[in-house]
C-alpha positions in Angstrom: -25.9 16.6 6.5 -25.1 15.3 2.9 -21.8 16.5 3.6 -20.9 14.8 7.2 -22.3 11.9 5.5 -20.5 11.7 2.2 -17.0 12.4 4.8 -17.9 9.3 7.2 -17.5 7.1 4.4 -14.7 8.5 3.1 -12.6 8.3 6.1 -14.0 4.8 7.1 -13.0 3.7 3.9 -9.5 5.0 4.1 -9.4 3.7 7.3 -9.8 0.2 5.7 -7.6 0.6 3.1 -4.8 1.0 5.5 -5.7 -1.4 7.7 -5.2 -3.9 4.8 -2.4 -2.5 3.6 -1.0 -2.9 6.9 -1.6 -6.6 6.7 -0.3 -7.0 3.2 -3.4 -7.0 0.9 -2.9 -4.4 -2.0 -5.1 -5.2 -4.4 -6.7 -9.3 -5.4 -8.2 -10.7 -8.4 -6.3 -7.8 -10.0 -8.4 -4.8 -8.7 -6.6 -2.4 -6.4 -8.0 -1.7 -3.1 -9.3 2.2 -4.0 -11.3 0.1 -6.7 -13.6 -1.8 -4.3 -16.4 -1.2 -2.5 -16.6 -0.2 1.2 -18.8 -3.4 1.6 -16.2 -5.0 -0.5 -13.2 -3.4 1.9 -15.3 -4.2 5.1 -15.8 -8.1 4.4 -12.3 -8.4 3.5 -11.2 -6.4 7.0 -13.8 -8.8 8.9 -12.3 -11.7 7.1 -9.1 -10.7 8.8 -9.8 -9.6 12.0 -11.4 -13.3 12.6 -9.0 -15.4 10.6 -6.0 -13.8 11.2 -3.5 -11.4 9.2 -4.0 -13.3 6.1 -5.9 -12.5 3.2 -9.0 -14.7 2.3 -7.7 -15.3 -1.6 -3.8 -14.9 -2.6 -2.9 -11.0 -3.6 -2.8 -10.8 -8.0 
C-alpha cells in the first residue's frame, strides 16, 4: 500500500512539473522545479490554471 502510495505522488508530481514546463516556468527564486514541494508545484499549477499561462513571480 506504501508502495501505490509513494508512486501516486510521484507521478502527480511529474505530471506538474511538465505542466509547468509547458507553460514556461523552470525553476523561480532560483530553485528548480524537482526542488519544490508537491504543495509547492500544485499552488503554482492552480495559480495558472486560474490566472492564465503566466507565472505568479518572474522565472530566476
Amino acid at each position: 500500500m506504501k508502495n501505490l502510495h509513494l508512486k501516486a505522488v510521484h507521478q502527480k508530481r511529474q505530471f506538474l512539473i511538465n505542466e509547468l514546463i509547458r507553460s514556461g516556468i523552470y525553476k523561480k527564486n532560483n530553485k528548480h522545479l524537482y526542488e519544490w514541494t508537491l504543495s509547492e508545484l500544485e499552488t503554482e499549477y492552480q495559480y495558472i490554471e486560474t490566472n492564465g499561462m503566466e507565472s505568479s513571480t518572474k522565472n530566476n
